[in-house]
C-alpha positions as CSV (number, residue, x, y, z in Angstrom):
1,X,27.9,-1.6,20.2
2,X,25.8,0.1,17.8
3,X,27.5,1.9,15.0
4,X,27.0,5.7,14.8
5,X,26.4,7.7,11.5
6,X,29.2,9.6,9.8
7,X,28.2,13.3,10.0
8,X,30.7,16.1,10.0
9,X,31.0,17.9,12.9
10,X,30.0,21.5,11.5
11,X,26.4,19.8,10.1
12,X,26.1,18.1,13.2
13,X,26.2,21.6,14.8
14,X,24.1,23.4,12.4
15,X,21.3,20.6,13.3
16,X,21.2,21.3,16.3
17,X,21.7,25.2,15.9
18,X,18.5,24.5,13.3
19,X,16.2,22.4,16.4
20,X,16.8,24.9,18.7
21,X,15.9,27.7,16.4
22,X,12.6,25.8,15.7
23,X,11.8,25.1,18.9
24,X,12.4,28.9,20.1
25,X,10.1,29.5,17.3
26,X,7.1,27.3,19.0
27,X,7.1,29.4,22.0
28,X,4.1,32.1,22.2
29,X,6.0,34.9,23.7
30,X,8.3,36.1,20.4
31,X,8.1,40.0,19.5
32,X,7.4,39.8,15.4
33,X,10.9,41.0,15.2
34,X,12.0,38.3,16.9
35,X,9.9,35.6,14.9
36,X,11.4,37.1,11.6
37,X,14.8,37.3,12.8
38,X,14.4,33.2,13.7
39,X,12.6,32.6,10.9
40,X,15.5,34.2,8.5
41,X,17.8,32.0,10.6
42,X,16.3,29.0,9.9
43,X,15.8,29.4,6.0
44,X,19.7,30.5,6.0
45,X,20.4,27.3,7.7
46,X,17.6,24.9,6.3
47,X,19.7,26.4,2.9
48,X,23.1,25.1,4.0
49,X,22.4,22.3,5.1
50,X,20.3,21.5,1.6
51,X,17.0,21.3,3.3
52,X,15.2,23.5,1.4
């Protein structure tokens, strides 16, 4: 059985809260508001999670 990596719960979340965002964001058919509201999203989160 292979052993699985320690992560906290709430930064496992906000990873995949972060991929989804980023994938959202590769789709063509975002209004600019929508792109900027993502794209605030994602630096807030890339920022938590000490990404940035």
């Amino acid at each position: 059985m292979a052993t699985q990596p320690c992560v906290p719960c709430a930064d496992y979340r906000a990873g995949q809260r972060l991929l989804s965002m980023k994938r959202q964001l590769a789709q063509d058919d975002l209004t600019p508001e929508q792109r900027a509201q993502l794209e605030a999203e994602v630096a807030e989160l890339e920022h938590l999670l000490d990404m940035d």
